[in-house]
N, CA, C and O atoms as a Tripos MOL2 file, in Angstrom:
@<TRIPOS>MOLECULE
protein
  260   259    65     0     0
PROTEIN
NO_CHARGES

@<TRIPOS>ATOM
      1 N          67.4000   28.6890  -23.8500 N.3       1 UNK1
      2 CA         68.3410   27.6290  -24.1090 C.3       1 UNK1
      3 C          69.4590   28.1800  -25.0000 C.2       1 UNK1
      4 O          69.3190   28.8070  -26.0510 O.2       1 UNK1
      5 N          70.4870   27.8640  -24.4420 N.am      2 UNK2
      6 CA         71.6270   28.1560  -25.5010 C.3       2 UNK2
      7 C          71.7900   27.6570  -26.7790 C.2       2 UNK2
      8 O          71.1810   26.6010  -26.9500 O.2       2 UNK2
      9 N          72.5220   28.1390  -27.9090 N.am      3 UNK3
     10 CA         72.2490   27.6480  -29.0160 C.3       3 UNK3
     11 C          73.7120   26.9730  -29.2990 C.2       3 UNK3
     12 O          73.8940   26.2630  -30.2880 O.2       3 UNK3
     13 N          74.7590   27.2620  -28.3250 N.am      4 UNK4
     14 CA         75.7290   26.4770  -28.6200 C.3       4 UNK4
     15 C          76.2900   26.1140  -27.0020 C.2       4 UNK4
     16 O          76.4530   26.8930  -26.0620 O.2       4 UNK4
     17 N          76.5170   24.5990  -27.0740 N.am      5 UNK5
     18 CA         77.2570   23.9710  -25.6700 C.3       5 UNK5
     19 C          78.2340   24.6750  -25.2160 C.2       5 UNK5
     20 O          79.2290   24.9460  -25.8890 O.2       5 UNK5
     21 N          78.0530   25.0260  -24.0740 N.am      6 UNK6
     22 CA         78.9500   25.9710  -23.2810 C.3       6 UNK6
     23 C          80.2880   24.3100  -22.9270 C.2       6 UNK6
     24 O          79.9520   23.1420  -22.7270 O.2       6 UNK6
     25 N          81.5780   24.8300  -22.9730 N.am      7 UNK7
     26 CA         82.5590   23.9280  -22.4580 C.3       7 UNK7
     27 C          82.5360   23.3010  -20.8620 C.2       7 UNK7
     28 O          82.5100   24.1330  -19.9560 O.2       7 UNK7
     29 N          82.5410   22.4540  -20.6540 N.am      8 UNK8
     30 CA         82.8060   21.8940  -19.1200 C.3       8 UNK8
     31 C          84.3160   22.6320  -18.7190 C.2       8 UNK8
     32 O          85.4450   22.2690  -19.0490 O.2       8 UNK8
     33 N          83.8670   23.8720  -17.8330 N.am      9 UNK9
     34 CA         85.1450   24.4400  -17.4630 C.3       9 UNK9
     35 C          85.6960   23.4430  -15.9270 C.2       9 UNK9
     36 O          86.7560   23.6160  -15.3260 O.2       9 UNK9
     37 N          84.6550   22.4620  -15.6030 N.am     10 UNK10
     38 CA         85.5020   21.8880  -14.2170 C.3      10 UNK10
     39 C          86.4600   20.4040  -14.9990 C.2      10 UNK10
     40 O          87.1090   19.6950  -14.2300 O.2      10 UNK10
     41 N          86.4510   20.1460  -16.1790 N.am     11 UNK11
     42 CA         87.6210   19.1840  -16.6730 C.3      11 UNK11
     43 C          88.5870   19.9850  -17.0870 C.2      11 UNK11
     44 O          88.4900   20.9610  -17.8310 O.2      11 UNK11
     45 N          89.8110   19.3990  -16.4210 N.am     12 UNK12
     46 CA         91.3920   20.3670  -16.4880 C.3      12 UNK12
     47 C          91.3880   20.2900  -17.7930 C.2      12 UNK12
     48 O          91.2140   21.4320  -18.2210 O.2      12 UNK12
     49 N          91.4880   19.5460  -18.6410 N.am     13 UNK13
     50 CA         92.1400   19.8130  -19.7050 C.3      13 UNK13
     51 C          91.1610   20.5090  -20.3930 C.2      13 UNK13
     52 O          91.6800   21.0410  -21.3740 O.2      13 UNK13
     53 N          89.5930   20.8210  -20.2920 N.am     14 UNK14
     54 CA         89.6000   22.0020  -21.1470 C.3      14 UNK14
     55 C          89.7720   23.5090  -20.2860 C.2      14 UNK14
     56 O          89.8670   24.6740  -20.6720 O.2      14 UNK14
     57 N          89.7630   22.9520  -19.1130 N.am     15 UNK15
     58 CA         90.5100   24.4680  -18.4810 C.3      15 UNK15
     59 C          91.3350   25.0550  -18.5270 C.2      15 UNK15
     60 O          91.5470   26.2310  -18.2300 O.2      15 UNK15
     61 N          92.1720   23.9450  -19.0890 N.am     16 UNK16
     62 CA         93.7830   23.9850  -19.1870 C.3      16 UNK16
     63 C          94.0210   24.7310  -20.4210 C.2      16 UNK16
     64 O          95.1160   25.2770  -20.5580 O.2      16 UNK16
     65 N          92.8720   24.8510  -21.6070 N.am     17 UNK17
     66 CA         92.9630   25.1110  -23.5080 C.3      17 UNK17
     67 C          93.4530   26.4400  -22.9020 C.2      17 UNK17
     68 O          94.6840   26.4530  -22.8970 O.2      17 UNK17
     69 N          92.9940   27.3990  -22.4650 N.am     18 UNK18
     70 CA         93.5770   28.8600  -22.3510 C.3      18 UNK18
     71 C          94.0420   29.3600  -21.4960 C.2      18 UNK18
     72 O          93.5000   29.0740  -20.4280 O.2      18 UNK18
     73 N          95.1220   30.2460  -21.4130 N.am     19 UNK19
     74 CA         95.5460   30.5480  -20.3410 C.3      19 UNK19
     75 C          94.7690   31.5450  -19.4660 C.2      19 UNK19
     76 O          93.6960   31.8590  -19.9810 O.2      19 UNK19
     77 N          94.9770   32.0240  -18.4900 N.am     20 UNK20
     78 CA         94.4490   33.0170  -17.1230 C.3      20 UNK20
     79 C          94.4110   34.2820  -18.2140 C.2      20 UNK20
     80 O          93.3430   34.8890  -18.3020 O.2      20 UNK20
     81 N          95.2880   34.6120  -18.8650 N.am     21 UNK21
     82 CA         95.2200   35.9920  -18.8250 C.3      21 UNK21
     83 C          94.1720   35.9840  -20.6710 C.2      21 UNK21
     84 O          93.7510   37.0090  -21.2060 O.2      21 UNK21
     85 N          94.0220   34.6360  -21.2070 N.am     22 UNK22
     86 CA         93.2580   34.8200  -22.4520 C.3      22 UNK22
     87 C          92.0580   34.2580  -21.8350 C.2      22 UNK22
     88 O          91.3190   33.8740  -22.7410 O.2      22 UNK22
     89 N          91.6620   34.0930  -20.9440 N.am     23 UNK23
     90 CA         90.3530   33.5920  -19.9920 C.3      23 UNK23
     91 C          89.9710   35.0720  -19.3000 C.2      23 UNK23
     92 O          88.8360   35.5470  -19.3540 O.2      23 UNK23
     93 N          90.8910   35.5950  -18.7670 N.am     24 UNK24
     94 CA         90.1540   37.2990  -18.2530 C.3      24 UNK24
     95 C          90.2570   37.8700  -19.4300 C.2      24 UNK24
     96 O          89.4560   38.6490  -18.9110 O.2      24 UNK24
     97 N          90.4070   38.2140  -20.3390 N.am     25 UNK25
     98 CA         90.2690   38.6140  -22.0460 C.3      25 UNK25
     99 C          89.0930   38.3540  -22.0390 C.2      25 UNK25
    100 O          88.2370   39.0900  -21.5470 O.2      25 UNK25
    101 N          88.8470   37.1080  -22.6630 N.am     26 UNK26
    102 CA         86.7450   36.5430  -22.4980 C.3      26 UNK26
    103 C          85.8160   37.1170  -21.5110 C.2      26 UNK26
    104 O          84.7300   37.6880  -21.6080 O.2      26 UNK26
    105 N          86.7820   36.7000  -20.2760 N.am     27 UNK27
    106 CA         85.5920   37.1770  -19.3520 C.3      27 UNK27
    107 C          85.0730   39.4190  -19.9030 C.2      27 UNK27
    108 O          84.0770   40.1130  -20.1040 O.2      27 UNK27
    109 N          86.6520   39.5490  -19.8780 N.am     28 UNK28
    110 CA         86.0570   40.9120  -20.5760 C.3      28 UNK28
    111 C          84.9410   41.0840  -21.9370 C.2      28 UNK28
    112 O          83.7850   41.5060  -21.9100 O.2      28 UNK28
    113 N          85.6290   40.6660  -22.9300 N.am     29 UNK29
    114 CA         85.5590   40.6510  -24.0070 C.3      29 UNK29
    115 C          84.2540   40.1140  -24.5530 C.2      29 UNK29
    116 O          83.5410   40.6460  -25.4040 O.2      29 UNK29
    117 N          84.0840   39.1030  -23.9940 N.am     30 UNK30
    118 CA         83.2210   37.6620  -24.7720 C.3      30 UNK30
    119 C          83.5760   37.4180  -25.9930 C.2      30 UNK30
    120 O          84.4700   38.1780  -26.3660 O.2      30 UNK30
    121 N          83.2590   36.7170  -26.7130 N.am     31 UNK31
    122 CA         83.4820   35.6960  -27.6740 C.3      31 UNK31
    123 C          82.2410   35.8410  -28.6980 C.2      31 UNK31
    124 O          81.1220   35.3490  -28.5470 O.2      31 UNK31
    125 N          82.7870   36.7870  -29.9880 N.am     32 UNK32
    126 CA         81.7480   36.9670  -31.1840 C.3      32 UNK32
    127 C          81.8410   35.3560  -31.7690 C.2      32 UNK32
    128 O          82.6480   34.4600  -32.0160 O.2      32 UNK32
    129 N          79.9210   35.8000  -31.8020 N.am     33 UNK33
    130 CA         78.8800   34.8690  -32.5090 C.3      33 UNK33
    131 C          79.0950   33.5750  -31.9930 C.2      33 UNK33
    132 O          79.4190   32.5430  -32.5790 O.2      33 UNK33
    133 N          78.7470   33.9020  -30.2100 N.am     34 UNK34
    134 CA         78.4900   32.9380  -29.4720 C.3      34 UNK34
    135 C          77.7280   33.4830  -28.2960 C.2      34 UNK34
    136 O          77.8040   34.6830  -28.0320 O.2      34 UNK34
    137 N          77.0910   32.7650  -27.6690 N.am     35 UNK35
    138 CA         76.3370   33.3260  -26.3540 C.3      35 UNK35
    139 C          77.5630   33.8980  -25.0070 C.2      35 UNK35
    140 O          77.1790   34.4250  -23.9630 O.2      35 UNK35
    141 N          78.7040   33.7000  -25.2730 N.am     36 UNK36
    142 CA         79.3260   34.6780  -24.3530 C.3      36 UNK36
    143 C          79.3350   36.0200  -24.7040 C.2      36 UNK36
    144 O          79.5360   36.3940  -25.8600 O.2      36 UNK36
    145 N          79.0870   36.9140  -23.5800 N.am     37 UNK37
    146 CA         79.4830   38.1000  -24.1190 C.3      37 UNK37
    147 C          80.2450   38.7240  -22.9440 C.2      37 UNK37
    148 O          80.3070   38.1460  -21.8590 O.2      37 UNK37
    149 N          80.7640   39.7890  -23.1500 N.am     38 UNK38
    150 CA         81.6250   40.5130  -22.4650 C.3      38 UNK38
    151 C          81.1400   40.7480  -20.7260 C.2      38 UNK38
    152 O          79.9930   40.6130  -20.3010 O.2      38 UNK38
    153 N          81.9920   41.0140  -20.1590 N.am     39 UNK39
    154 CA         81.8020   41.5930  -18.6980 C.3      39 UNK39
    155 C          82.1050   42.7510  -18.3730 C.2      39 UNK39
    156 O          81.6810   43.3680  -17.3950 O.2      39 UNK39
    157 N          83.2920   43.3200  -19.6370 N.am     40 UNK40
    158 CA         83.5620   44.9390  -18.7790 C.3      40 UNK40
    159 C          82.8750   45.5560  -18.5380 C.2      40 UNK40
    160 O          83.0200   45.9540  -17.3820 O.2      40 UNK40
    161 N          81.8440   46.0550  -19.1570 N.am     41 UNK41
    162 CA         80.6140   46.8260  -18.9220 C.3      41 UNK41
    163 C          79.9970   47.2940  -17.3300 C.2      41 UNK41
    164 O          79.7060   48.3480  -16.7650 O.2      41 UNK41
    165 N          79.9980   45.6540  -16.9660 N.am     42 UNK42
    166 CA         78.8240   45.3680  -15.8330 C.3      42 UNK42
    167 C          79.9810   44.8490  -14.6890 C.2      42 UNK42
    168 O          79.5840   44.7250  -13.5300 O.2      42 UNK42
    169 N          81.5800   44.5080  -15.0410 N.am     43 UNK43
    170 CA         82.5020   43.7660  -13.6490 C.3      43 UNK43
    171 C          83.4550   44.6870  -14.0800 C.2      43 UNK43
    172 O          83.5550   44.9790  -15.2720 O.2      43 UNK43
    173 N          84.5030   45.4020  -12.8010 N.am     44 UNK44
    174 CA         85.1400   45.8720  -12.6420 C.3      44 UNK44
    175 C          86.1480   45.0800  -12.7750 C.2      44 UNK44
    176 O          85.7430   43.9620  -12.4590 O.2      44 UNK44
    177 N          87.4710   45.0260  -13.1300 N.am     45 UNK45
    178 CA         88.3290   44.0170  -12.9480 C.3      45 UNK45
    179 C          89.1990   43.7820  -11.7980 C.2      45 UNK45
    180 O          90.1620   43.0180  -11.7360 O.2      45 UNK45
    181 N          88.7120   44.5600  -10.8860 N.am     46 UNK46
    182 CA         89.3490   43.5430   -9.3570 C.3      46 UNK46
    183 C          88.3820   42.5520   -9.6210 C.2      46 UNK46
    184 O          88.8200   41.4260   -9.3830 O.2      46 UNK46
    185 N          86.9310   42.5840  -10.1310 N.am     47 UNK47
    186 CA         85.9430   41.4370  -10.0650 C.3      47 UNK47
    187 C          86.2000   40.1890  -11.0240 C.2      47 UNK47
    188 O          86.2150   39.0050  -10.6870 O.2      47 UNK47
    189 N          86.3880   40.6910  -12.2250 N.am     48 UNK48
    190 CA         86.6130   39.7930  -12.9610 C.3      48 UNK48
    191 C          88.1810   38.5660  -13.1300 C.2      48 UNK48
    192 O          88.3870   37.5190  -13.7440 O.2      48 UNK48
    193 N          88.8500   39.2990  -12.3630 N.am     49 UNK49
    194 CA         90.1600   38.7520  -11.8040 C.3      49 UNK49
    195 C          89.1430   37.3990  -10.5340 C.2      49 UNK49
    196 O          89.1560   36.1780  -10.6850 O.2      49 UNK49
    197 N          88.4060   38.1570   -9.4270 N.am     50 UNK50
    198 CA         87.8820   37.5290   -8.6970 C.3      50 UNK50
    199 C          87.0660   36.2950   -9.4810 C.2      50 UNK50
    200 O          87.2080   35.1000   -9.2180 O.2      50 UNK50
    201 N          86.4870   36.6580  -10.1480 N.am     51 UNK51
    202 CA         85.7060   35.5040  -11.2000 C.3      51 UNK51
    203 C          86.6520   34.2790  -11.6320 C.2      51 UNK51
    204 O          86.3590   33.0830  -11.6470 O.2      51 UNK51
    205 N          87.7320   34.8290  -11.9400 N.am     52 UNK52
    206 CA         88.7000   33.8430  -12.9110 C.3      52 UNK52
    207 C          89.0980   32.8200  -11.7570 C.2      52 UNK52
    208 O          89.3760   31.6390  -11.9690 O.2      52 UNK52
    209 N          89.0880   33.4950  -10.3800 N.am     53 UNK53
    210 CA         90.1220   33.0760   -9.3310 C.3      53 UNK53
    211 C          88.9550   31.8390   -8.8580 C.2      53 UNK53
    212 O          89.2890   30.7950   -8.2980 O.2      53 UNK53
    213 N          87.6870   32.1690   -9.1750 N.am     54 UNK54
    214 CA         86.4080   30.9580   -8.4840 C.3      54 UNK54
    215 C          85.9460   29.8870   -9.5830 C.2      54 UNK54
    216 O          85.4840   28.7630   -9.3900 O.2      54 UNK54
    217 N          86.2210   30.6100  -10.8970 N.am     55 UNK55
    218 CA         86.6540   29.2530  -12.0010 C.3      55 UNK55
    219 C          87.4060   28.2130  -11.9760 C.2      55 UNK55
    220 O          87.1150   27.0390  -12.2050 O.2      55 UNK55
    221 N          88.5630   28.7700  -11.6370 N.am     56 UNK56
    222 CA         89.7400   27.8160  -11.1780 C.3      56 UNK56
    223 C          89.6950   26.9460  -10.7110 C.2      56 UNK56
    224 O          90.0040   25.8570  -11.1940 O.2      56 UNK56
    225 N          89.0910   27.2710   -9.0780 N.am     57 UNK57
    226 CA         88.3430   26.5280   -8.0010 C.3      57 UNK57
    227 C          87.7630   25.1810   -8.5890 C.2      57 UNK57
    228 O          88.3130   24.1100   -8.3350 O.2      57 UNK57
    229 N          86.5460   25.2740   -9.4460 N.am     58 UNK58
    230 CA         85.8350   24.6810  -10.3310 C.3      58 UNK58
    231 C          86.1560   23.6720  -10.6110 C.2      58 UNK58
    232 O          85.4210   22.6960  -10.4540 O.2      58 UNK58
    233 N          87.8440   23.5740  -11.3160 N.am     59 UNK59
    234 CA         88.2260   22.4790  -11.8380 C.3      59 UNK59
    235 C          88.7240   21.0250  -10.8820 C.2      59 UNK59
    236 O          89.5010   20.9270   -9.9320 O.2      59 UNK59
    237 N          87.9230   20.0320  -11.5900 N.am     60 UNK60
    238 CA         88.3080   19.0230  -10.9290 C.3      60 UNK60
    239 C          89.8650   18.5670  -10.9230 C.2      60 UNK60
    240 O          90.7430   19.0220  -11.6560 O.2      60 UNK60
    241 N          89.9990   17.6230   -9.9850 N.am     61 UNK61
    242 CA         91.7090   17.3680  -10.0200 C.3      61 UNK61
    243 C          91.6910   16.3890  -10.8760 C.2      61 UNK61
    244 O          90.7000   15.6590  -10.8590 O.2      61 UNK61
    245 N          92.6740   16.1420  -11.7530 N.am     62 UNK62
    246 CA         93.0380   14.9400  -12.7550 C.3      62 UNK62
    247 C          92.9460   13.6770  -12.0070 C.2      62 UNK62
    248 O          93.5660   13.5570  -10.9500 O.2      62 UNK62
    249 N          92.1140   12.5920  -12.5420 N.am     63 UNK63
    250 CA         92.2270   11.1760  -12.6330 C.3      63 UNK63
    251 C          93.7270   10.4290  -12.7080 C.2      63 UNK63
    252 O          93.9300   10.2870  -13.9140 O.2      63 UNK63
    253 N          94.5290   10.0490  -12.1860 N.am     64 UNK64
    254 CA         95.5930    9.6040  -12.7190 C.3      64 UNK64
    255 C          94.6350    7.6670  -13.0390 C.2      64 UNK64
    256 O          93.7460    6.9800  -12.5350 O.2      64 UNK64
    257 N          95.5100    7.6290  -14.0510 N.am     65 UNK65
    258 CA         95.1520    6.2510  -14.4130 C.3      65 UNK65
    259 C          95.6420    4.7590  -13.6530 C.2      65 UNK65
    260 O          95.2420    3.6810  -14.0940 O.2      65 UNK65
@<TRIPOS>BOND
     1     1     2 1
     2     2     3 1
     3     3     4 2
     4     3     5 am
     5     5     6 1
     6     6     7 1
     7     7     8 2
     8     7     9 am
     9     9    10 1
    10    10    11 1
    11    11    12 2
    12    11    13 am
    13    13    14 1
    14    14    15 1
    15    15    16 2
    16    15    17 am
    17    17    18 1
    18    18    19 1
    19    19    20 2
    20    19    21 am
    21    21    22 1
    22    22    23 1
    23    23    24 2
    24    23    25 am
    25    25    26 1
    26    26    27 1
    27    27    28 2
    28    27    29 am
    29    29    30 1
    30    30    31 1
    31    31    32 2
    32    31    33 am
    33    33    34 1
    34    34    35 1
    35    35    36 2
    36    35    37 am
    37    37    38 1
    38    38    39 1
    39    39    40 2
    40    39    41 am
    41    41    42 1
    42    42    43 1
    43    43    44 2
    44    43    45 am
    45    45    46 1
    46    46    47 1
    47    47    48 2
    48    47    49 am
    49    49    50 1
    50    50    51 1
    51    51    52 2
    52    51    53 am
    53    53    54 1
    54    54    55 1
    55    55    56 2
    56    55    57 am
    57    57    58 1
    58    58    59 1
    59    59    60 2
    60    59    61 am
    61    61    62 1
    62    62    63 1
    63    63    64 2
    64    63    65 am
    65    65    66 1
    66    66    67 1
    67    67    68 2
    68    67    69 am
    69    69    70 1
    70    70    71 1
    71    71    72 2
    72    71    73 am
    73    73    74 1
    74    74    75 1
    75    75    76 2
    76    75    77 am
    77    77    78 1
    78    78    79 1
    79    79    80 2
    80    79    81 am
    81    81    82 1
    82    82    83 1
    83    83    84 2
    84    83    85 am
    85    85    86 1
    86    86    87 1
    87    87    88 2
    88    87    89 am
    89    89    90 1
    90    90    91 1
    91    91    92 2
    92    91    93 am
    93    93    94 1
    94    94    95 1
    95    95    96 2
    96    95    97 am
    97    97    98 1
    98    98    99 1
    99    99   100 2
   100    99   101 am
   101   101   102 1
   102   102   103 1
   103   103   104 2
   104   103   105 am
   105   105   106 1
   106   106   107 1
   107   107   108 2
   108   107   109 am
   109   109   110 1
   110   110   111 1
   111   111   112 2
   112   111   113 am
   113   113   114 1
   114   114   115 1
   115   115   116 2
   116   115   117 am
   117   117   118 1
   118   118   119 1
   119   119   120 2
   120   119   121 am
   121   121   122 1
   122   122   123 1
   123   123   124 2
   124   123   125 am
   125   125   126 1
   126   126   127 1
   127   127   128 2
   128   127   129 am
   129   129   130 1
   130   130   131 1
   131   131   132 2
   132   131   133 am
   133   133   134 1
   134   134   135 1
   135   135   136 2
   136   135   137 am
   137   137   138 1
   138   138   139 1
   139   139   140 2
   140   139   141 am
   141   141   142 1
   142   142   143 1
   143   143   144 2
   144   143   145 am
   145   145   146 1
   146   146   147 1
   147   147   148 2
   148   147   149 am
   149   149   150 1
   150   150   151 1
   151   151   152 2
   152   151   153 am
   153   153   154 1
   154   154   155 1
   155   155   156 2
   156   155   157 am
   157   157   158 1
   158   158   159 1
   159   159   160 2
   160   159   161 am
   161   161   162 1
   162   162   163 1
   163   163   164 2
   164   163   165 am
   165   165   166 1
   166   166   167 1
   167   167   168 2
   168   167   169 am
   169   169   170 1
   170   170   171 1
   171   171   172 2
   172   171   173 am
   173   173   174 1
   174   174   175 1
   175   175   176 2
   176   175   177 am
   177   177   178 1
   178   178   179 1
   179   179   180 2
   180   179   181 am
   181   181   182 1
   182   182   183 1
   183   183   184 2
   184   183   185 am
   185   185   186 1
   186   186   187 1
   187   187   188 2
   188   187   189 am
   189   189   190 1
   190   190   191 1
   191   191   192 2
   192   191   193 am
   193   193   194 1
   194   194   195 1
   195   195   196 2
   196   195   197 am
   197   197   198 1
   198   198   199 1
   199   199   200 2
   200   199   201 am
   201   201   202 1
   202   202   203 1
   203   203   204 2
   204   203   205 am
   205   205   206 1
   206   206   207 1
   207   207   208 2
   208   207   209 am
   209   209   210 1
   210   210   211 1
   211   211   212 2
   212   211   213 am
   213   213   214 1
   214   214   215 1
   215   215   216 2
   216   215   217 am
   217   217   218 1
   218   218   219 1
   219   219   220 2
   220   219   221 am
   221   221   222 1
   222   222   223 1
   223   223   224 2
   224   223   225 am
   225   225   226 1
   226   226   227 1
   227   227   228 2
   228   227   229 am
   229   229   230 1
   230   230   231 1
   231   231   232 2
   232   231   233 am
   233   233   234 1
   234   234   235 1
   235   235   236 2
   236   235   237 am
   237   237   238 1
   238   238   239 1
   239   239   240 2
   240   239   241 am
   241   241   242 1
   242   242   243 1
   243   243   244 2
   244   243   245 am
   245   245   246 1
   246   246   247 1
   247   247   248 2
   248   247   249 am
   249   249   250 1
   250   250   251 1
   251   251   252 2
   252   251   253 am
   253   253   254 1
   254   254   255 1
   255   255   256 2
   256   255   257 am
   257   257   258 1
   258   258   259 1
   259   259   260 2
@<TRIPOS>SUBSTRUCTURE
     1 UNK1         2 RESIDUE 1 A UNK
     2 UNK2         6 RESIDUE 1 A UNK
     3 UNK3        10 RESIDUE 1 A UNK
     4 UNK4        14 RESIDUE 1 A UNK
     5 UNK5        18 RESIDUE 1 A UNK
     6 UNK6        22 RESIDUE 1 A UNK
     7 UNK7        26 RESIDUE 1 A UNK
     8 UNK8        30 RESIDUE 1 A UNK
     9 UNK9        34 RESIDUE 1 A UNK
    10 UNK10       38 RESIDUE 1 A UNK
    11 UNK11       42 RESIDUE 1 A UNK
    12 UNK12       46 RESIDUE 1 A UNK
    13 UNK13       50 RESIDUE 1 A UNK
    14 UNK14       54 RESIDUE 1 A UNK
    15 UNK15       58 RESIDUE 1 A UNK
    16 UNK16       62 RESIDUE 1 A UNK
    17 UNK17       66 RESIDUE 1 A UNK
    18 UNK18       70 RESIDUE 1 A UNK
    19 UNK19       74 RESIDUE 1 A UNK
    20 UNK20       78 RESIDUE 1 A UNK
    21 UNK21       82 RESIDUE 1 A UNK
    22 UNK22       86 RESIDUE 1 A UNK
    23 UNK23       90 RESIDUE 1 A UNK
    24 UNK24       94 RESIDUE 1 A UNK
    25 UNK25       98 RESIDUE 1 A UNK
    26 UNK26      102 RESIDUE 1 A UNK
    27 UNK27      106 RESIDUE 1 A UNK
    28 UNK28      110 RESIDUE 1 A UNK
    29 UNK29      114 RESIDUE 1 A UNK
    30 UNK30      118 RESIDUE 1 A UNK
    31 UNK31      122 RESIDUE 1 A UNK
    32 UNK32      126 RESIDUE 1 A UNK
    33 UNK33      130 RESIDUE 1 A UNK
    34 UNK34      134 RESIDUE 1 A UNK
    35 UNK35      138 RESIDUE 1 A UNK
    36 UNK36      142 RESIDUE 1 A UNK
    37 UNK37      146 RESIDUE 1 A UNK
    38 UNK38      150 RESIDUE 1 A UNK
    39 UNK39      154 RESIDUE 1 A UNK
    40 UNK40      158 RESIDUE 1 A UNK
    41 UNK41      162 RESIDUE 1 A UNK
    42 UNK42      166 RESIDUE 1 A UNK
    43 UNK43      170 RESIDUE 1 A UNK
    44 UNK44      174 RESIDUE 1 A UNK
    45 UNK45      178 RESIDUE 1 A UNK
    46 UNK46      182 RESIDUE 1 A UNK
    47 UNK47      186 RESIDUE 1 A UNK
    48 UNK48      190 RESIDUE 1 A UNK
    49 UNK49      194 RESIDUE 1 A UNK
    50 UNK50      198 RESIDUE 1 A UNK
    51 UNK51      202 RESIDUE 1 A UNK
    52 UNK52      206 RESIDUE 1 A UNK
    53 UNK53      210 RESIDUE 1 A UNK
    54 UNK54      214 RESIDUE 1 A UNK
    55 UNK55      218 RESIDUE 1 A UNK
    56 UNK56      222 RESIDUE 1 A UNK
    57 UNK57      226 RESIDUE 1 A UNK
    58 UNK58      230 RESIDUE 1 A UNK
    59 UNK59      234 RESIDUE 1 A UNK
    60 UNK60      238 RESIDUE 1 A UNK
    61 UNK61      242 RESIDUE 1 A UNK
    62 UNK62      246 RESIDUE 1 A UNK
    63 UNK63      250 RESIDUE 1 A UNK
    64 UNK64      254 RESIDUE 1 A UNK
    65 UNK65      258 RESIDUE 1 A UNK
């Protein structure tokens, strides 16, 4: 079990908090003293580009009111 709530990446607006290129950063990188951790290691970045591109996907379309 995780020890901290991962974000709902399919609601736009928190998909929307970072941009593409500080979202493939994370996906590289991960995020100290949290359960993300990096991908360079283990994804090449044609992959991790590919990753970002099926996140996207993910997000639901906005509700208009």
């Amino acid at each position: 079990m995780l020890t901290i709530q991962p974000p709902d990446l399919t609601d736009p607006s928190t998909a929307s908090f970072f941009s593409d290129r500080a979202r493939l950063k994370i996906i590289a990188e991960g995020i100290d003293e949290t359960p993300m951790i990096g991908w360079s290691r283990m994804l090449e970045e044609n992959e991790q580009i590919a990753l970002l591109h099926f996140m996207n996907t993910l997000v639901r379309e906005s509700q208009s009111p």
